[in-house]
C-alpha positions in Angstrom: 67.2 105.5 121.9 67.7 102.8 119.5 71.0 100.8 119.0 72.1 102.9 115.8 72.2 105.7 117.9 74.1 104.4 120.6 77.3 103.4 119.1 79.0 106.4 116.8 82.5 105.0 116.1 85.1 102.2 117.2 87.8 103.5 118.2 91.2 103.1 116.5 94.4 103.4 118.2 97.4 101.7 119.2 95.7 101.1 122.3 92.6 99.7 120.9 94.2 97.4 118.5 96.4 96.1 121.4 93.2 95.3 123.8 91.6 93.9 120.5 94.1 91.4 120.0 95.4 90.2 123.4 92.1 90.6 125.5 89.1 90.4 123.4 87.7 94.0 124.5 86.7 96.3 121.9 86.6 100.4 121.9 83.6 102.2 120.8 83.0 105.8 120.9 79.2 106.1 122.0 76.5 108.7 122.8 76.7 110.8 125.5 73.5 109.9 127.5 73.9 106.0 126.8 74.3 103.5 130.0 76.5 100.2 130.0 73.4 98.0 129.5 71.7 100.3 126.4 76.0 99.8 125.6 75.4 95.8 125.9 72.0 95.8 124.1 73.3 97.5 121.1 76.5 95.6 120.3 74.5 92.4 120.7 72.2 93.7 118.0 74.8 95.4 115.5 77.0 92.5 115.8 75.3 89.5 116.9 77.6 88.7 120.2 77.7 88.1 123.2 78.7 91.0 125.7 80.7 89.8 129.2 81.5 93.3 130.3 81.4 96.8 129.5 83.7 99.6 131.0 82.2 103.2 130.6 84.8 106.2 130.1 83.9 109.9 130.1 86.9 111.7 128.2 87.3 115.2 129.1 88.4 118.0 126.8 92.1 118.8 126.6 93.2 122.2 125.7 94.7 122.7 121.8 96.4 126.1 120.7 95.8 127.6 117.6 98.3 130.0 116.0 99.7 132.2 118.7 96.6 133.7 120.8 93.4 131.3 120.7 93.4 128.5 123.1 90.5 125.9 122.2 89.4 122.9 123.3 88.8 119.4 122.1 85.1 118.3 122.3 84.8 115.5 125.3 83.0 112.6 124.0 82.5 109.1 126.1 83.6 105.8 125.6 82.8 101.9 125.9 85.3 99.3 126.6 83.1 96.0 126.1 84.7 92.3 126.2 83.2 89.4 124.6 83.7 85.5 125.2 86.9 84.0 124.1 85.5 82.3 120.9 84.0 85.6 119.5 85.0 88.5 117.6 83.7 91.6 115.7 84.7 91.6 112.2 83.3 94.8 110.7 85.2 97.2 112.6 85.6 100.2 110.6 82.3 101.4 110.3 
């Protein structure tokens, strides 16, 4: 698996913004079968820093009612919480 592949999306939310901005740790929405050191790997690569740690997070599928009768689900997806060294940052974050 090569490190396109790995990471799909960051991952904006309030949340995301606030760890972004007060603790250096970036959220990334990543492929299903990927480890924290593939995880690592690839954002060295895409963005040229260095890694400290990297939090893996499975999401599960929460139900979602549409109309009156079907109930469906969201799809479950997992993602990376990786913090970098104080004096770097990832500038192209919408992908």
């Amino acid at each position: 698996m090569n490190s396109d592949s790995v990471i799909i999306s960051p991952v904006l939310s309030e949340k995301s913004t606030f760890l972004k901005d007060k603790k250096q740790e970036y959220v990334f929405k990543v492929h299903c079968m990927a480890n924290k050191e593939m995880i690592k790997k690839a954002i060295k690569e895409i963005f040229n820093v260095d890694p400290i740690t990297c939090t893996v997070i499975n999401a599960k599928p929460k139900k979602k009612r549409r109309r009156m009768q079907s109930i469906g689900f969201t799809s479950s997806y997992k993602k990376a919480v990786v913090r970098l060294k104080k004096d770097q940052k990832i500038t192209e974050m919408e992908l």
